[in-house]
LOVO-631293 format. One record per residue (C-alpha): residue in one letter; x, y, z; residue number from 1. Coordinates in nm, 2 decimals. Example, Ala and Ser with C-alpha at 12.3 -4.5 7.8 and 13.67 -1.06 7.14 Angstrom:
% LOVO-631293
residu	x	y	z	num
A	1.23	-0.45	0.78	1
S	1.37	-0.11	0.71	2
END
This chain:
% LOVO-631293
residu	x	y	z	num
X	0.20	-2.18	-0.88	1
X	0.49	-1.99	-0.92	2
X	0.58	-1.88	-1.32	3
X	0.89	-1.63	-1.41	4
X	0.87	-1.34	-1.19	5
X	0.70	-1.01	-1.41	6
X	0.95	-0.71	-1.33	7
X	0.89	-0.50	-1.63	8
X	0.53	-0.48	-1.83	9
X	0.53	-0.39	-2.19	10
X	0.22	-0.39	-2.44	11
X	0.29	-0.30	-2.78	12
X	0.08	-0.07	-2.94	13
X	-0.05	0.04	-2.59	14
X	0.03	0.39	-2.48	15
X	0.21	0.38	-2.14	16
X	0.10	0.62	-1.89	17
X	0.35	0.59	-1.68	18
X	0.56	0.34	-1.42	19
X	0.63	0.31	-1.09	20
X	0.79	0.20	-0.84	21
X	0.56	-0.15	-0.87	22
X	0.28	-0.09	-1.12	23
X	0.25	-0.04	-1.47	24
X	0.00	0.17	-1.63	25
X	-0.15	0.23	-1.95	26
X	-0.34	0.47	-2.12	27
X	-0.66	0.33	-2.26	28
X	-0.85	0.67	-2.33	29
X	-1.06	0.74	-2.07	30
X	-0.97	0.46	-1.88	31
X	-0.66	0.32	-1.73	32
X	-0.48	-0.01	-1.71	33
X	-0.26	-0.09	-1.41	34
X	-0.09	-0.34	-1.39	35
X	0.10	-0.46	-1.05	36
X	0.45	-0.61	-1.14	37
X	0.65	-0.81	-0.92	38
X	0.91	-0.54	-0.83	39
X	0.92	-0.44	-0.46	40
X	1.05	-0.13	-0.31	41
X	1.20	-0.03	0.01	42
X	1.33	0.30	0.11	43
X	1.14	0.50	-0.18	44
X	1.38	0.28	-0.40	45
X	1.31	-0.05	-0.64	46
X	1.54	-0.33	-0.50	47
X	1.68	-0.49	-0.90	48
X	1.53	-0.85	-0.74	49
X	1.17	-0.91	-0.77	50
X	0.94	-1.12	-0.55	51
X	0.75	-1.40	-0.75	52
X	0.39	-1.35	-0.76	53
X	0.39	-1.07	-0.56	54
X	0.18	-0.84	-0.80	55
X	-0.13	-1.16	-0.84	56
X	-0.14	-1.11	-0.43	57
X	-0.19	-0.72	-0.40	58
X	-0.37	-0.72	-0.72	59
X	-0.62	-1.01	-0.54	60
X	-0.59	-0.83	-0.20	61
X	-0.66	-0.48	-0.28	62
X	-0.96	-0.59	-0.50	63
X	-1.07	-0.77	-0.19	64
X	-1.04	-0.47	0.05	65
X	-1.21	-0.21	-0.26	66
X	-1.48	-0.44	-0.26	67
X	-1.52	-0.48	0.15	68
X	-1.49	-0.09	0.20	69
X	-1.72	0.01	-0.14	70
X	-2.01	0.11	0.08	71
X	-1.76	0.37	0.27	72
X	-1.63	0.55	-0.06	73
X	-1.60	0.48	-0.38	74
X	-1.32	0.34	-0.56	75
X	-1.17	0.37	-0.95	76
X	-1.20	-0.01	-1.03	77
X	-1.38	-0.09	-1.30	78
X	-1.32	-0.47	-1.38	79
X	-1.04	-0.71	-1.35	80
X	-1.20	-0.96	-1.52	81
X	-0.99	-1.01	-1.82	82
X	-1.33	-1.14	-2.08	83
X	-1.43	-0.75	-2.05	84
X	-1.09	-0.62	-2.15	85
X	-1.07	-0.39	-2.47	86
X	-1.03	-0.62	-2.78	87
X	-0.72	-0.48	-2.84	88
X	-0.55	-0.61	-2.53	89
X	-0.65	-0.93	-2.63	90
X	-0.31	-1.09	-2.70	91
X	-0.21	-0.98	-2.34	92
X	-0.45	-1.14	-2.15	93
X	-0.18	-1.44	-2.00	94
X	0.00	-1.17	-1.82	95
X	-0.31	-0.97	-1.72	96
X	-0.46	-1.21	-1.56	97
X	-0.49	-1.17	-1.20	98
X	-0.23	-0.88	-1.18	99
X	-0.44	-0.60	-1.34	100
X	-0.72	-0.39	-1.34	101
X	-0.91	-0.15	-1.57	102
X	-0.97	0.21	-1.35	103
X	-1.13	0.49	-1.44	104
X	-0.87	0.82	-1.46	105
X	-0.88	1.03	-1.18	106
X	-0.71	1.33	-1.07	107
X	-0.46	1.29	-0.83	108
X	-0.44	1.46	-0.48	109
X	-0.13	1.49	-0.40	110
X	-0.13	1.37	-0.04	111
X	-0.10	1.05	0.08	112
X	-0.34	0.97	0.36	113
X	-0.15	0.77	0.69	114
X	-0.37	0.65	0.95	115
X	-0.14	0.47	1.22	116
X	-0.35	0.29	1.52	117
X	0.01	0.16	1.67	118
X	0.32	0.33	1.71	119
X	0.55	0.21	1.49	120
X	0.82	0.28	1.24	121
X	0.87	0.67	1.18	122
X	0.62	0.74	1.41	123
X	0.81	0.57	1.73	124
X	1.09	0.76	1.61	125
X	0.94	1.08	1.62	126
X	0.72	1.01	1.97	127
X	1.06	0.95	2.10	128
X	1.19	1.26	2.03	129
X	0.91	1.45	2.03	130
X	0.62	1.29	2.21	131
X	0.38	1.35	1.92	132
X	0.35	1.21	1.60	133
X	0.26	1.52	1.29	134
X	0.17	1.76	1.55	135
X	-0.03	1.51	1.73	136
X	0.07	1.52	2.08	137
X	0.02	1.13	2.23	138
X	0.02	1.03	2.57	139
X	0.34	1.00	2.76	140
X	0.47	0.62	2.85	141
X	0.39	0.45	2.53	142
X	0.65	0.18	2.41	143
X	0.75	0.11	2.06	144
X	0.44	-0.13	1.92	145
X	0.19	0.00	2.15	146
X	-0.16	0.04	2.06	147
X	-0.29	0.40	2.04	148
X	-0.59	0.54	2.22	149
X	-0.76	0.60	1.90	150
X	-0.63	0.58	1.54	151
X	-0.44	0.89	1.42	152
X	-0.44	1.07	1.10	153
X	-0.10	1.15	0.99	154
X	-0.04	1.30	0.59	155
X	0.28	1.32	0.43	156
X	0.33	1.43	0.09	157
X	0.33	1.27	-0.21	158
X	0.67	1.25	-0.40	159
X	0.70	1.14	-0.74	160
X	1.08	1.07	-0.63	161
X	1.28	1.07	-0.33	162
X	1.12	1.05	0.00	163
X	0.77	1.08	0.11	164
X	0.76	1.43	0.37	165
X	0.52	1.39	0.64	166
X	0.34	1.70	0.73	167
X	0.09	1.82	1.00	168
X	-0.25	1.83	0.91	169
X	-0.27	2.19	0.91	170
X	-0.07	2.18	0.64	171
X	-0.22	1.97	0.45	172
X	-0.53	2.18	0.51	173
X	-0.32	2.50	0.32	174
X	-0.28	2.24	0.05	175
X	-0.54	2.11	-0.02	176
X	-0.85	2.31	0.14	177
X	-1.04	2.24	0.41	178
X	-1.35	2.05	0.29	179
X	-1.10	1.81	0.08	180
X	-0.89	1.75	0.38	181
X	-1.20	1.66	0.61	182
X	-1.32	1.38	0.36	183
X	-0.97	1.29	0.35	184
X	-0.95	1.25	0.71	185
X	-1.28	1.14	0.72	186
X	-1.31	0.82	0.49	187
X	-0.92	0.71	0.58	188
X	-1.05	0.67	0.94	189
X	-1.35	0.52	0.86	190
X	-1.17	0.23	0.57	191
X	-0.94	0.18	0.86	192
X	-1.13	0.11	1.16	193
X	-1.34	-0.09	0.90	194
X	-1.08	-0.30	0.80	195
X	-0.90	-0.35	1.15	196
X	-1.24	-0.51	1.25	197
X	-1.20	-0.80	0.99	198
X	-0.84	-0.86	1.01	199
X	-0.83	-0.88	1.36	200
X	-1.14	-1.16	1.31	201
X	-0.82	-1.33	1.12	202
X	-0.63	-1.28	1.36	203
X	-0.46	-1.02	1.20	204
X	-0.36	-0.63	1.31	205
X	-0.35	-0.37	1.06	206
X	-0.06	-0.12	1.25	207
X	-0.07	0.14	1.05	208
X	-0.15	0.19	0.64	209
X	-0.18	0.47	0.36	210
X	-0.41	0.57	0.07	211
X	-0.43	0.76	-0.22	212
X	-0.75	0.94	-0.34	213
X	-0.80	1.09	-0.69	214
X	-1.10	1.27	-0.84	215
X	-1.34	1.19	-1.08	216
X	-1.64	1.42	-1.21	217
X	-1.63	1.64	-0.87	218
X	-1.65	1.30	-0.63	219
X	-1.32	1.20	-0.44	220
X	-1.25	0.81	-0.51	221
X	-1.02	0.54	-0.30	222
X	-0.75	0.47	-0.59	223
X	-0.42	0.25	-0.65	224
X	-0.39	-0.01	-0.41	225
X	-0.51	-0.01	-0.08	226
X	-0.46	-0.23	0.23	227
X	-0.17	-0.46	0.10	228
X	0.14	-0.58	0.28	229
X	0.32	-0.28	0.07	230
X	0.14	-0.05	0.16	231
X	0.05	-0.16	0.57	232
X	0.17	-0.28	0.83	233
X	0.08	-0.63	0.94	234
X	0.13	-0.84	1.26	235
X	0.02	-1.16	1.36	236
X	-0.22	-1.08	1.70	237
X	-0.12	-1.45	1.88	238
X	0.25	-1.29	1.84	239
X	0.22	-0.95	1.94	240
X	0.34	-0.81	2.28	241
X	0.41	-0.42	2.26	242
X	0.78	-0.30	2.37	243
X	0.99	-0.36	2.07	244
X	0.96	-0.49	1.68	245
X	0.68	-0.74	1.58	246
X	0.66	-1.06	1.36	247
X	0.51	-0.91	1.03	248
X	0.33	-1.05	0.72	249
X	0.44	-0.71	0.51	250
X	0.79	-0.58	0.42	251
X	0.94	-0.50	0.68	252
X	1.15	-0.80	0.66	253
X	1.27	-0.67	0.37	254
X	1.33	-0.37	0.52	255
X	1.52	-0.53	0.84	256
X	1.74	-0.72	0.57	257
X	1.84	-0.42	0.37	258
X	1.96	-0.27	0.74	259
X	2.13	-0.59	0.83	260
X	2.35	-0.52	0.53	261
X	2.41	-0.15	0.62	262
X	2.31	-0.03	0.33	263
X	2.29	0.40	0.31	264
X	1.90	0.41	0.18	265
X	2.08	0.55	-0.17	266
X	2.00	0.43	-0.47	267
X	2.08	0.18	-0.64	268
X	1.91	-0.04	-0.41	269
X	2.13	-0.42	-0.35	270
X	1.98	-0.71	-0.44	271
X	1.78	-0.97	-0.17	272
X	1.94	-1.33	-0.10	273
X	1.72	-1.64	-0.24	274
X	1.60	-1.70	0.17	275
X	1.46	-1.35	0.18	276
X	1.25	-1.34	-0.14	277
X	1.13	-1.69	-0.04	278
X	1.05	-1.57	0.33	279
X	0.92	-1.24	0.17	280
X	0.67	-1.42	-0.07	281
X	0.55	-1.67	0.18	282
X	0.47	-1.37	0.36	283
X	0.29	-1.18	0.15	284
X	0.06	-1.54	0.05	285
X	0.01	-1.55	0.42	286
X	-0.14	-1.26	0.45	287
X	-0.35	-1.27	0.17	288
X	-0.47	-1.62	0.24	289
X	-0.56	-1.52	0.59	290
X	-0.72	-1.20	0.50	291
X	-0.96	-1.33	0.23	292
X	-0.97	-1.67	0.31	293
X	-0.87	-1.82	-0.06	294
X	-0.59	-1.96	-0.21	295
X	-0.40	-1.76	-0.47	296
END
């Protein structure tokens, strides 16, 4: 199934809108097209070596998870069936397919919306210095891995470079107000506890995840991607066993390879051995495959 890896989109004679660290996105009017590469990132940087096919499998997956979590909020897709593309994107369809979408435009909020329902990553970090996690104060005794009472609501904010800055949610309330932040809180905790309930019936756990919302005509909207192995964490349940790291379908083996090496977190990123994209891609297909239940 594999073709030549997509790092870099370009459509002639269609305005970009902008690129980032994985997706590409045009301007088609009202409308935009996104279109998920096959770069990866790690550390808030793009590593120069792509994973094949990666952008088909979030593409696929997120579609999967806007559609399972559509009666919960609303979301920006508007097709990704390439027949009801624009005629003049018609010559693009080959690379379209399967790795893009057509959204509607939404207006940004500039927070992006953590809900962790395990202690991992930055999180077990900070508990261990702290014993909360964003203000939260969490019971005392918990291991790295361990499940939390209930799911937490953690915000950082956005940054259009450099690092992400997680932030109480106080202060997101200064931001943003407080009847944005409550449908913030609101609809992350409910898409999350929604989706833990089917990925655990796959035998999967959904650690911790983030999303974006924009708005469109006064409504708040689900946008970007949501619920991929970019963008969560994911562990195999027969595997896990809280006290230390876990097995993961998601990046973090990227991650744990980029550390291996030593590398300082500054850009430019180095580029990934042939075992690691291989492992990284048969990761990401895992995940999707178990999540959705189709082949790629």
């Amino acid at each position: 199934m594999t073709n030549n890896p997509v790092i870099q989109v370009s459509l002639p004679g269609i305005k970009l809108f902008k690129r980032g660290k994985v997706r590409d996105v045009f301007d088609l009017g009202d409308k935009l097209l996104i279109v998920a590469t096959d770069r990866i990132s790690a550390f808030d940087s793009v590593i120069p070596t792509p994973i094949p096919d990666k952008g088909k499998i979030l593409n696929m997956l997120s579609l999967f998870w806007f559609d399972h979590t559509k009666k919960i909020i609303d979301n920006h897709i508007i097709t990704a069936d390439v027949k009801k593309y624009p005629k003049e994107l018609g010559e693009y369809l080959d690379i379209l397919e399967g790795r893009s979408v057509i959204g509607r435009k939404a207006n940004l909020i500039e927070i992006e919306c953590v809900v962790r329902g395990y202690l991992s990553g930055s999180a077990w970090v900070e508990y261990q210095e702290k014993g909360s996690v964003s203000g939260i104060k969490l019971p005392t005794g918990l291991k790295e891995s361990s499940r939390l009472p209930e799911p937490i609501f953690t915000p950082s904010t956005k940054a259009s470079t450099g690092h992400d800055v997680n932030i109480t949610e106080a202060e997101m309330r200064k931001t943003v107000g407080d009847k944005v932040a409550d449908i913030l809180k609101t609809k992350t905790l409910e898409v999350y506890k929604a989706a833990c309930k089917h990925a655990e019936s796959k035998g999967i756990i959904i650690a911790d995840t983030k999303f974006e919302f924009g708005e469109v005509d006064g409504k708040i909207i689900l946008i970007d991607e949501i619920l991929t192995p970019d963008s969560s964490r994911f562990w195999p349940m027969d595997s896990y066993k809280e006290g230390g790291p876990q097995k993961s379908y998601d990046k973090q083996f990227v991650r744990d390879y980029l550390i291996s090496i030593k590398w300082d977190k500054n850009p430019p990123a180095p580029p990934l051995t042939e075992e690691v994209v291989r492992k990284t891609r048969e990761k990401y297909l895992e995940a999707y495959q178990k999540l959705t239940g189709k082949t790629l």
